[in-house]
C-alpha positions as CSV (number, residue, x, y, z in Angstrom):
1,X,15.5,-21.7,3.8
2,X,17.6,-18.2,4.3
3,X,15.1,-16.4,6.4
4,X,16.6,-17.6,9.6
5,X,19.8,-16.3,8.0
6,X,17.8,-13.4,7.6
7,X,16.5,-12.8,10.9
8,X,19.9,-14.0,12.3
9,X,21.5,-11.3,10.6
10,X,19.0,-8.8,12.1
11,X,19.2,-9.6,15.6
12,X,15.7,-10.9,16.0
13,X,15.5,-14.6,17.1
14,X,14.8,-16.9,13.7
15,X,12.8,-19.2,16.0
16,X,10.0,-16.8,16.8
17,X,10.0,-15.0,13.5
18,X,9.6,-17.9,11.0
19,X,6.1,-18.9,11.4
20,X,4.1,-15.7,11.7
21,X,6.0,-14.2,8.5
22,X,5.4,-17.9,6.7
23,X,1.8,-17.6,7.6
24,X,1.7,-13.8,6.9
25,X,3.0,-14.7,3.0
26,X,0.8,-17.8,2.8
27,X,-1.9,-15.8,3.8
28,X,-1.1,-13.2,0.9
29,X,-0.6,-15.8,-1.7
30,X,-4.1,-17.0,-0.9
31,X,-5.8,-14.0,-1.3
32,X,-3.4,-13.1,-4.7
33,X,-4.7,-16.4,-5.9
34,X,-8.7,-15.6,-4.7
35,X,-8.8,-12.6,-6.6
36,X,-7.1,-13.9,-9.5
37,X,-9.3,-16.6,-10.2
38,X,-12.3,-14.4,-9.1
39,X,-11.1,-11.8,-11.9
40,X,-10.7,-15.1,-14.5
41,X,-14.1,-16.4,-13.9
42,X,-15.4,-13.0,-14.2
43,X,-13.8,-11.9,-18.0
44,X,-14.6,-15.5,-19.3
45,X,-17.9,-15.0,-18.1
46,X,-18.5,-12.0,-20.1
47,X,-18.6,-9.8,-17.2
48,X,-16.9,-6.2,-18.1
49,X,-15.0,-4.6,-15.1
């Protein structure tokens, strides 16, 4: 809810930078979350890395 603010308060246009920085951390998360799971499965399945 404050990166408007945020954007506002940078003098770039809150409209036009919500979305792709929403989708750029979602996309992140995803990936956090792929490789964490990947790296659970893989020490519970005995698998030494």
């Amino acid at each position: 809810a404050s990166l408007p603010l945020l954007f506002d308060h940078l003098r770039l246009d809150p409209a036009l930078m919500s979305a792709p920085f929403i989708t750029t951390m979602v996309d992140v998360a995803g990936v956090f979350i792929y490789l964490q799971t990947a790296a659970w499965l893989l020490s519970h399945l005995g698998v030494n890395g």
